[in-house]
KERO-479110 format. One record per atom (N, C-alpha, C): x, y, z. Coordinates in steps of 0.2 Angstrom, whole numbers, plus 5000, padded with zeros to 4 digits. Atoms other than C-alpha are relative to their C-alpha. Layout:
BEGIN
XYZ
...
//
This chain:
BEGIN
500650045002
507052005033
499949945004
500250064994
506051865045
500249964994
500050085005
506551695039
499349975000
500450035000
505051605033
500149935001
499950084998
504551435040
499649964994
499950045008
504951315024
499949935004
500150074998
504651155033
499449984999
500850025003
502951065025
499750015007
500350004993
501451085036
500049945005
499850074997
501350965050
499749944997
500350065001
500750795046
500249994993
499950025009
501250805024
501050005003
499150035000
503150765019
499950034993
499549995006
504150835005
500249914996
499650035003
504850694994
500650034994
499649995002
506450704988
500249954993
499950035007
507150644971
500149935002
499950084998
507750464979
499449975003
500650034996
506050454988
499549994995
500750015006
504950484973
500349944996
500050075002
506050354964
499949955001
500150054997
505950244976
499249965001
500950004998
503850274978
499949964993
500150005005
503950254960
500149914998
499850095001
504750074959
499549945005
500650064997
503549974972
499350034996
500650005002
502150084962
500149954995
499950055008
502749994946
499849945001
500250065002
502749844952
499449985005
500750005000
501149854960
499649994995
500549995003
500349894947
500049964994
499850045006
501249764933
499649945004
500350064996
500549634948
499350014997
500949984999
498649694950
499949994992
500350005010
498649714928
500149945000
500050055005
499249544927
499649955001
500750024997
497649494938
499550014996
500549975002
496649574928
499750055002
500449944996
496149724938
500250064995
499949945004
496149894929
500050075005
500049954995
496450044937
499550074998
500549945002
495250184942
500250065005
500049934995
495350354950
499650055001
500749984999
494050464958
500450075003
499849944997
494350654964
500050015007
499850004993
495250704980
499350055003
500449964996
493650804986
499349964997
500650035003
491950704986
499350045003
500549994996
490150764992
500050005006
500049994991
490150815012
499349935002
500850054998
488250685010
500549965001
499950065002
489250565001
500649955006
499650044994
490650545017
499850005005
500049984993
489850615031
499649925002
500650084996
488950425044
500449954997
499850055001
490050325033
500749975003
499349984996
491650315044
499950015008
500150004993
490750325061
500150075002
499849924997
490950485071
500750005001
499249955002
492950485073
499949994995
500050005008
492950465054
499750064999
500249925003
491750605051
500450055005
499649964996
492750705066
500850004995
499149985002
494550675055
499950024994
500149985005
493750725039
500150084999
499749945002
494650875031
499450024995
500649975001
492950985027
500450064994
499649945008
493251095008
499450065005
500749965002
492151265012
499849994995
500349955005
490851345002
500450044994
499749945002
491351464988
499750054999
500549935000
490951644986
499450015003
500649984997
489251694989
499849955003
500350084996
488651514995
500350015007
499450004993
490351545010
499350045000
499949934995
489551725014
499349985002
500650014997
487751655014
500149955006
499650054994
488151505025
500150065006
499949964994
489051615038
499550065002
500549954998
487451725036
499749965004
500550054995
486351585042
500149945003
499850104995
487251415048
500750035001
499250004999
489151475053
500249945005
499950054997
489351305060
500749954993
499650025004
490551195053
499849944994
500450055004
489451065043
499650064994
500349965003
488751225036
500150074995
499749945006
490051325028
500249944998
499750055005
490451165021
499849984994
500450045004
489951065005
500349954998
499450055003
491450955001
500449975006
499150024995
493050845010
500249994994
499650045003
494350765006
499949934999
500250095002
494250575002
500449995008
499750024996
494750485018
500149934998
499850085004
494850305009
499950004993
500150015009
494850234993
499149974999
500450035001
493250134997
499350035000
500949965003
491750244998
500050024993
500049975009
492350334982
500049924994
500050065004
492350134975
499250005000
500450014997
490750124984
499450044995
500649935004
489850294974
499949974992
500150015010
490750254956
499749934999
500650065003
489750074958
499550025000
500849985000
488250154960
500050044995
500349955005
488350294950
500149974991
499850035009
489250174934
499849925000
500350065000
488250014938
500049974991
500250045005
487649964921
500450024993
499550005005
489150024912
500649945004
499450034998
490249914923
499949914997
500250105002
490749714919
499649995006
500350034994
489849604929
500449995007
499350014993
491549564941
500450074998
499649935001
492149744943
500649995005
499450024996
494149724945
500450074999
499749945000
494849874950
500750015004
499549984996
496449934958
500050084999
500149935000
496550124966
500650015002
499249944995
498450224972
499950044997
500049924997
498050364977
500050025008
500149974993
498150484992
499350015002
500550004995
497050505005
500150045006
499949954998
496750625017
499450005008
500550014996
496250625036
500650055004
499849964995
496350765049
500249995007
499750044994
497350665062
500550055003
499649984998
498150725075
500849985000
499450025003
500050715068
500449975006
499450044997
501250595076
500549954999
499450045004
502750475073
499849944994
500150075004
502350345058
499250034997
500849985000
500550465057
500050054994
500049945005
500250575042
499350034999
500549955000
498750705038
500049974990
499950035009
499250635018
500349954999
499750055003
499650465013
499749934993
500250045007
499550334999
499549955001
500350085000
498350194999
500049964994
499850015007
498550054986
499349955002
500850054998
496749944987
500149974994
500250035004
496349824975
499349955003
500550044998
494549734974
499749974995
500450035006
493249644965
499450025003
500550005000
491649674965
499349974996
500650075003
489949564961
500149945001
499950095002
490549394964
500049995009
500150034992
490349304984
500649924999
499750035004
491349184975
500749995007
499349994995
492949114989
500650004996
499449975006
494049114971
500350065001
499749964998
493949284974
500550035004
499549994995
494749294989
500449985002
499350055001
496049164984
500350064996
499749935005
496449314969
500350065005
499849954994
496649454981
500549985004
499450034995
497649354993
500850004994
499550015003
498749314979
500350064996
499549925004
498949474969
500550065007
499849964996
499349554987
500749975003
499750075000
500549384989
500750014996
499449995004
501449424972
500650064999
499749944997
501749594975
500750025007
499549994994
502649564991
500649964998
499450045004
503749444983
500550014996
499649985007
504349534968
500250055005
499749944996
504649674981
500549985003
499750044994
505949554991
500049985005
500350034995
504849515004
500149915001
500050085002
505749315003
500650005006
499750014996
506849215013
500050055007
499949974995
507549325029
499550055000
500549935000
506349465025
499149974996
500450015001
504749345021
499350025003
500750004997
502949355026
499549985001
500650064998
501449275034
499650034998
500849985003
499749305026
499649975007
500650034995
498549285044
499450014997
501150005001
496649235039
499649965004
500750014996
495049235047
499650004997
500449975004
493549235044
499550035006
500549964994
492049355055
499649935002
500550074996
490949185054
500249985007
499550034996
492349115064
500150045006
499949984994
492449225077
499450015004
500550014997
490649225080
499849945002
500150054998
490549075081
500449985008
499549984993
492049075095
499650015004
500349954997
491249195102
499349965003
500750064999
489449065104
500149975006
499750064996
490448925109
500150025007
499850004996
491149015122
499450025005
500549964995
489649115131
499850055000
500349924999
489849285127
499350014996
500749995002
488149355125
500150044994
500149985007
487749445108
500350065001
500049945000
487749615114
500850025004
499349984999
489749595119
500449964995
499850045007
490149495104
500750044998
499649925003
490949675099
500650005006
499550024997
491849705113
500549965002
499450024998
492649565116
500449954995
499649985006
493149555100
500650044999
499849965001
493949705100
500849975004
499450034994
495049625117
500349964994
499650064997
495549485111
500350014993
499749975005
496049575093
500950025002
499549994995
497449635106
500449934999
499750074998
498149435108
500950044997
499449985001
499849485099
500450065002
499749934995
500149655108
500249995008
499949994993
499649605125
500049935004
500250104995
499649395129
499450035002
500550014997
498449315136
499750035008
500249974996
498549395150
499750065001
500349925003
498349555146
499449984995
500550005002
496949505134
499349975007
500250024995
496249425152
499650065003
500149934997
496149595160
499650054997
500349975005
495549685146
499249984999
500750014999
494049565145
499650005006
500449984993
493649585162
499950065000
500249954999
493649765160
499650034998
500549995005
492549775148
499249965003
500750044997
491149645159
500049964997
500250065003
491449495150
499849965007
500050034995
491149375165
500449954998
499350015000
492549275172
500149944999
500050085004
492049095166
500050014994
500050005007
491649155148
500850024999
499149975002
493349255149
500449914999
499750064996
494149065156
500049954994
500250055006
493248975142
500250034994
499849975008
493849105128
500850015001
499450005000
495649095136
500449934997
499550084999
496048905136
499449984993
500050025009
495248875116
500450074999
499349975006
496449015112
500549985001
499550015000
497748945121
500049924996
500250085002
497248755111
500250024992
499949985005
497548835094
500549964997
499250045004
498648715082
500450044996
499849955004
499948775073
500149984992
499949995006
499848695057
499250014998
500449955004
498648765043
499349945000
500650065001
497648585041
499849985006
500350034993
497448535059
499950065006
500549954998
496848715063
499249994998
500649995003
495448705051
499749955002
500250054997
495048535057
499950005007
500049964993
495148585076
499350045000
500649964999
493848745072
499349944997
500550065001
492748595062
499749985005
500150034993
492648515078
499850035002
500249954995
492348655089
499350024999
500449945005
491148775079
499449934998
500550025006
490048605071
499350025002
500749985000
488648665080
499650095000
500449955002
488748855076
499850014992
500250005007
488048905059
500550054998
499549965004
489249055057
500549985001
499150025000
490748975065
499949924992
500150075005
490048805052
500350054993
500049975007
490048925036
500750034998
499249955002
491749025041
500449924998
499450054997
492648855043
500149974993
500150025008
492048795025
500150064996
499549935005
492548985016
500649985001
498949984999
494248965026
500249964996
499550075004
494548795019
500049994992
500149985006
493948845002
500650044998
499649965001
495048985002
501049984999
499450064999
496548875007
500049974994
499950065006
496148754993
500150034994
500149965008
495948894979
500750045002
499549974997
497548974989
500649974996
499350045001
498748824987
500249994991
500049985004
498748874968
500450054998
499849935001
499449024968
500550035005
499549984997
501049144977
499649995006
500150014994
499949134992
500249975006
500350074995
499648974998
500649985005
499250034996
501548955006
500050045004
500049964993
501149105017
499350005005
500650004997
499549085023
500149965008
500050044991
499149045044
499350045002
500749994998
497449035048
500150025008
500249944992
497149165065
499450005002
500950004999
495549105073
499850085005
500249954996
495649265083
500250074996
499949955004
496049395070
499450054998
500549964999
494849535070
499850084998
500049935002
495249685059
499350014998
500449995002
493849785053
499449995002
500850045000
492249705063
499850044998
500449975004
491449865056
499649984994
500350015007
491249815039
500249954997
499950065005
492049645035
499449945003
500450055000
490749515034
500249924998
499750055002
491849375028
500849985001
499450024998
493649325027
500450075003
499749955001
494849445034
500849985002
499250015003
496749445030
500450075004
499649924998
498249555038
500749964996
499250045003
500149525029
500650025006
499749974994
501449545044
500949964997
499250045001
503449525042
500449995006
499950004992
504349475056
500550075000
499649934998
505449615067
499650064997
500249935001
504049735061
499350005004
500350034995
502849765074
499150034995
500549995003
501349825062
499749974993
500150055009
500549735044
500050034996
499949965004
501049775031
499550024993
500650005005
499449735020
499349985004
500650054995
497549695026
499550014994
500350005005
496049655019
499449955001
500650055001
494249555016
499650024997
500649995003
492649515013
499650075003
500649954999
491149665013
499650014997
500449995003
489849615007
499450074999
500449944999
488849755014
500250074999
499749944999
489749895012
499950054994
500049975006
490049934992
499149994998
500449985003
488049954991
499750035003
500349954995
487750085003
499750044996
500349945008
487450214987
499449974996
500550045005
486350094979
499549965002
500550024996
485350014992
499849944998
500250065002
485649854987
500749935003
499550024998
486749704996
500549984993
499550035005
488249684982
500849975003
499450034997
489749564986
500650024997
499749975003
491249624987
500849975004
499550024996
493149584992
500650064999
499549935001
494849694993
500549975005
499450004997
496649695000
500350074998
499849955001
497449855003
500850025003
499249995001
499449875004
500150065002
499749954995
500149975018
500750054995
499749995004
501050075005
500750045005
499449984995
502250185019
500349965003
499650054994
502550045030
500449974995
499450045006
503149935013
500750044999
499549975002
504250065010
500550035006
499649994995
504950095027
500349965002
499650054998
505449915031
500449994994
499550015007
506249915012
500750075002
499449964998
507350065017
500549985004
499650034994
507750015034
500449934999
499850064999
508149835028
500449994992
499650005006
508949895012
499849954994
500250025008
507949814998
499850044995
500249965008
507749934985
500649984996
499250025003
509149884970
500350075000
499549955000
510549994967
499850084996
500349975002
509950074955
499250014997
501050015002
508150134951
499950044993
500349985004
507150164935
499850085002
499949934998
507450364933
500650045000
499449994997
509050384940
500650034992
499650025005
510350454925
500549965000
499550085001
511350324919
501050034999
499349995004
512750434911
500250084999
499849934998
513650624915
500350014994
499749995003
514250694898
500350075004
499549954996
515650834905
500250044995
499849965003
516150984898
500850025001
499149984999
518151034895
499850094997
499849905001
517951224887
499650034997
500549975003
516851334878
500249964991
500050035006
517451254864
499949934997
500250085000
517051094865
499349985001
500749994997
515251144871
499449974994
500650035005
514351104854
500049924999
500150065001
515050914852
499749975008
500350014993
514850894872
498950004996
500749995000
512750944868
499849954995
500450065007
512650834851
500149945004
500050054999
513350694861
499649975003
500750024996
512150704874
499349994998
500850015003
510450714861
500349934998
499850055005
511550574852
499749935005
500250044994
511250464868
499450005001
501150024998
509350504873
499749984996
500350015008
509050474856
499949925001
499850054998
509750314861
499849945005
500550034993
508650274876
500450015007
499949994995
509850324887
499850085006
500349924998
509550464902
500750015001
499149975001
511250564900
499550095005
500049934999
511350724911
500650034998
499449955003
512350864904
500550045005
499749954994
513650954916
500050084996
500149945007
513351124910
500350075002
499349965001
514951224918
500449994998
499550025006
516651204911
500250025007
499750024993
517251164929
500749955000
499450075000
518951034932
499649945000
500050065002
518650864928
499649965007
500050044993
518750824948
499350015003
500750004999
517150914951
499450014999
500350035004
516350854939
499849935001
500250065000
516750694942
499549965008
500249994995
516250724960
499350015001
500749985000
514450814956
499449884997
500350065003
514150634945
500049945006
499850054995
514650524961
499250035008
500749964994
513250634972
499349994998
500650045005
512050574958
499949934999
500350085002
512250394959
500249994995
499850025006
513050414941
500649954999
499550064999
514450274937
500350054997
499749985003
514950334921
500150074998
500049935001
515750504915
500249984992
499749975008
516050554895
500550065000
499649965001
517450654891
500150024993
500049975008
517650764875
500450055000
499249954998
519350874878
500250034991
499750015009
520150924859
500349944998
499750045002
521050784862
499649934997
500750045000
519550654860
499650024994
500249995006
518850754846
500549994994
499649995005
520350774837
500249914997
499850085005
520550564836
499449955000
500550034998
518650564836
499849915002
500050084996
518550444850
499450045007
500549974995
517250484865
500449945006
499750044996
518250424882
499450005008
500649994994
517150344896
500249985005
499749994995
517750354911
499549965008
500450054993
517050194927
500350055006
499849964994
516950324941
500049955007
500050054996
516750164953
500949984999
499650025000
518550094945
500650024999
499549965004
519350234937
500449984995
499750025006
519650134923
499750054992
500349985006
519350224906
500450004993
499850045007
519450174888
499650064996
500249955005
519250264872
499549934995
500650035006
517650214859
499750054996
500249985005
517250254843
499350075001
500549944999
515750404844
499449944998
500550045001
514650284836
499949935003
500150084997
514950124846
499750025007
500249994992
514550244864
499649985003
500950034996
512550194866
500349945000
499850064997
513050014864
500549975003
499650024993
514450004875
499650015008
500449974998
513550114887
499249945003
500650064997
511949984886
500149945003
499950085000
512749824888
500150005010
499450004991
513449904908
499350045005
500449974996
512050014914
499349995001
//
């Protein structure tokens, strides 16, 4: 008989019972953060309209969108008359969480509060070509507000994104920097310097590069692209002038920017943001990055990345977009968001060993079988216990003691229970520390609260 090839397709992952527990515990406390914000969580279906995705993602976007066909008769006609791929089509996949934000505001406007605070985790699905750290299926965890221009907002956001990584372990030796910008500020930059309007973009994009490649490498870049090589000279030596503290940054760009309008505006958000910041877990990580540049597509206001050191990508990002959440609706609506690199969190928490010992899930405690006769007390023990709150697995051959105590130690389980005749006969239930190989005898009734006081 062929062996069938059992390996997920390329680009998805299997998780394993440690992996899901593990997925499970940053989702918790994700999501006990964002509630204690006040966001409420929403969920939209993994397949939306082909209209509703297709121009909003740009052409690679609409290129990595996993296309649903047609069904039935619709398929057979289609490939009667349009066998093209837009044509046996009518559905994808969701590629973000934000257009599907973008539709449920439109289509549930006047059922929604005025400041709609939402948080979404869920997967999301893009036709990438698979590669190291690359998946075809992964989680995103977004949190936004919508209706308010408000730079409160963007203090909230920053902080809910802030607290999260803090309760995660991300402190002392494993802390993180929150970098912020804002887009005014870089157009402004950009003024100052010389670049014409119509390379704004590009040399944005270069100088977005600065932590990958130095200033020289951002140098060459921009000359590649035709910046000219005074503007380039003039945009190298104000990036290399950058203060490093947070207050005589802002005051620095003041200076600089006072005569552009959007670098004037960014510089009074940022300092706003800062002020409504130093309130809350943010304010201690924040470093204003006058060159920080994620997203020019669609952020129109502040933009944020979370980065840890010794990792060379962020672990969170995020801003303002005004324009974006009313593309369904044809109407400009303010809107802000941070969205938590959910794989990367969990890759540098592996690798750097911060998950605890134990995780919500996990069974706390192996009731063990001795002989078929002993079979019925063994089963009452174990309901007696879940009864109890605890998670008890039952071993459920009448194996030796050793590979029992063995299967339990391959579990993560500490404790084992034993119930031999001898244990019945002086109705005692003996619990056996498979860490110290210490074990004592307790009464049947005292075993859930001995039991709770350790696990």
């Amino acid at each position: 008989m062929a062996k069938t090839n059992t390996a997920p397709l390329s680009g998805m992952r299997d998780f394993l019972p440690i992996d899901v527990l593990r997925r499970n515990y940053v989702i918790d406390v994700i999501e006990r953060v964002f509630q204690a914000y006040g966001f409420e969580p929403l969920e939209t279906p993994t397949m939306e309209r082909l209209s509703t995705l297709l121009g909003k993602y740009g052409e690679e976007g609409d290129q990595l969108l996993f296309r649903v066909l047609k069904r039935g008769e619709k398929l057979a006609e289609a490939l009667r008359e349009e066998p093209s791929e837009n044509g046996v089509s009518d559905a994808g996949m969701r590629y973000d969480l934000t257009v599907p934000l973008a539709r449920v505001v439109a289509e549930y406007r006047s059922k929604l509060p005025r400041y709609f605070k939402r948080y979404q985790i869920q997967p999301v699905y893009r036709a990438d070509r698979p590669a190291k750290g690359r998946f075809r299926e992964f989680v995103q965890c977004d949190v936004d507000v919508v209706g308010s221009a408000s730079q409160m907002v963007d203090a909230e956001v920053l902080a809910a994104g802030a607290q999260v990584l803090q309760q995660l372990g991300f402190q002392g030796e494993n802390t993180f920097t929150l970098h912020i910008n804002h887009r005014g500020v870089l157009r402004g930059l950009m003024e100052t310097a010389g670049v014409p309007a119509e390379q704004e973009s590009e040399a944005m994009v270069a100088i977005d590069k600065l932590d990958k490649i130095g200033l020289d490498g951002v140098r060459q870049e921009l000359a590649a692209r035709g910046v000219a090589a005074e503007v380039v000279q003039r945009l190298l030596q104000t990036m290399a002038a950058v203060p490093d503290e947070i207050v005589a940054v802002i005051n620095w760009l003041a200076d600089l920017l006072e005569d552009s309008e959007p670098g004037s505006r960014g510089v009074a958000e940022l300092k706003e943001i800062v002020r409504y910041s130093a309130y809350g877990p943010a304010g201690g990580h924040l470093k204003i990055d006058p060159y920080l540049a994620r997203g020019l597509s669609y952020y129109t206001g502040m933009i944020a990345e979370a980065h840890v050191a010794g990792f060379a990508s962020s672990l969170a990002g995020g801003g303002r977009y005004d324009d974006l959440v009313g593309m369904f609706s044809g109407q400009r609506i303010p809107a802000c968001g941070f969205s938590l690199g959910f794989d990367r969190i969990l890759y540098v928490m592996e690798e750097r060993n911060m998950f605890p010992a134990r995780l919500a899930g996990q069974p706390q405690v192996l009731v063990t079988q001795y002989d078929e006769s002993t079979a019925g007390a063994s089963l009452q023990l174990a309901q007696q216990l879940r009864a109890a709150g605890l998670r008890v697995d039952l071993y459920p051959d009448t194996d030796r003691y050793g590979r029992q105590f063995k299967y339990a130690e391959e579990r993560g389980i500490r404790y084992a229970l034993l119930l031999s005749p001898r244990e019945i006969e002086a109705d005692v239930v003996a619990l056996k520390d498979l860490e110290t190989g210490e074990q004592v005898d307790v009464a049947p009734a005292d075993v859930g609260g001995w039991l709770r006081q350790r696990v």
